[in-house]
N, C-alpha and C positions, 0 to 999 in steps of 0.2 A: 150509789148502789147500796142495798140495803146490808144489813151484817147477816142476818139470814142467808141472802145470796152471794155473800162472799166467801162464805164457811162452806156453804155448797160446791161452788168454784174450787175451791183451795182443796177440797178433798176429792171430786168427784173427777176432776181434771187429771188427775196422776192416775187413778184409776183405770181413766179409759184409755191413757194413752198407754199404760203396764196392756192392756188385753187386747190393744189393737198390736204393740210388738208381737204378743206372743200370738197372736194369730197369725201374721204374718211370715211369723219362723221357719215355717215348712212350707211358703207359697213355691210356686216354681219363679225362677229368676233369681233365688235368692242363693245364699254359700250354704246350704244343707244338704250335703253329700252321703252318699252310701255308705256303708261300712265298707272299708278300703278289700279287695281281694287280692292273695296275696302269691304272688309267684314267686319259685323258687327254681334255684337253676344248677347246676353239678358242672364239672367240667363236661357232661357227656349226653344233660337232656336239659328240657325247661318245661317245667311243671306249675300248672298247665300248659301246654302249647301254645294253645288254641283259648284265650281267655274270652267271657262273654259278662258286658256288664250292664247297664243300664244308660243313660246317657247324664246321668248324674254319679256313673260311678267312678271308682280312682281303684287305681293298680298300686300295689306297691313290687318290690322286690327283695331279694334275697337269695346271694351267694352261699351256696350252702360247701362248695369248692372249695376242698384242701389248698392252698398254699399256689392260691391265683388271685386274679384280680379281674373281677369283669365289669362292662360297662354296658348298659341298656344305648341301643342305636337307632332312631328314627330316621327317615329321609327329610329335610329339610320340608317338603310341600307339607307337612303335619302342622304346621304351626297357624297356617288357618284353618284350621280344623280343633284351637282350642277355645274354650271360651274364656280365656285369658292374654296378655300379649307378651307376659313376660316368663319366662319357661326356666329364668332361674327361679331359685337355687341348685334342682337338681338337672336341668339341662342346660347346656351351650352349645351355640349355635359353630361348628367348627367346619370350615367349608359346607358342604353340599350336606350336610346335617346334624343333628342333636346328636350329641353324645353326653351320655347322665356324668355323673362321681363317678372315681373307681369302687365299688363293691367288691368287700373280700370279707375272708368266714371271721376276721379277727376285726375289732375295734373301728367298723365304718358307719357311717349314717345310712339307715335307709332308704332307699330312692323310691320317690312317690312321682306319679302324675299331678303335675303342678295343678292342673282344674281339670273339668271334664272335659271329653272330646265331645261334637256334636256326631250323629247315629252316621256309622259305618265302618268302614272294616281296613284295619291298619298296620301292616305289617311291619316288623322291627323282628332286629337282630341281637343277639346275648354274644358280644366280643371279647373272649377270654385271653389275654397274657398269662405270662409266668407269676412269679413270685414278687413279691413287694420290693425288692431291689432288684429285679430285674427292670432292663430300660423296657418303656411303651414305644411296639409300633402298632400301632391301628393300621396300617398302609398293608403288614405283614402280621395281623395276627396268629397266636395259633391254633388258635381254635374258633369259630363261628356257629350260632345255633339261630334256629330261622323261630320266628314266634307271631303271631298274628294277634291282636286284642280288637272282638268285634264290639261294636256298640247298639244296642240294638233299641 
């Protein structure tokens, strides 16, 4: 190979591979997501209710609830309906469905949609407890709020 043609190679080769990545950044199939939207929940509404995203987009959450503790609830059949297989960190799989983190207004992580869902429409519940030393029952919560996230 000549040095001409290697000097070519050596520089022209990082180039095309830098502009085929960055073309392919935003193809579909790939981890480039929506800007997250974001719900927020009181002991007494969930805001939005009724969320609508795209099928690339992601929810997040937030307790906005004085001196509780709540948890985002799916039904168990959600999990093939994600385009991922593992729903930790912010879901576990706990009998007959996901149950997120606890979420409270003081010092927790926010809970995100681990990936997208594929299009349709998925209802889940905002399950509020008491107070952060108060014991969890999910079997007896006291409060429940109905929330629906379509996909569309």
């Amino acid at each position: 190979m000549s040095r001409a043609v290697a000097v070519l190679l050596s520089t022209a080769l990082p180039i095309a591979l830098a502009a085929h990545v960055v073309a392919c950044a935003g193809a579909p199939g790939n981890d480039s997501y929506d800007p997250p939207t974001e719900v927020q929940f009181t002991w007494d509404t969930v805001n939005p209710a009724t969320v609508r995203i795209t099928p690339n987009g992601i929810v997040t959450w937030t307790n906005t609830s004085e001196e509780s503790r709540g948890f985002v609830v799916f039904p168990a059949s959600i999990a093939a309906s994600f385009s991922c297989g593992d729903l930790r960190p912010y879901f576990l799989k706990t009998g007959s469905s996901y149950q997120s983190q606890p979420l409270t207004t003081y010092d927790s992580e926010r809970v995100k949609l681990p990936c997208p869902l594929k299009p349709g429409t998925y209802p889940y519940q905002i399950v509020l407890v008491g107070a952060a030393e108060d014991e969890i029952s999910m079997e007896d919560p006291e409060r429940t709020l109905q929330a629906v996230i379509i996909v569309e």
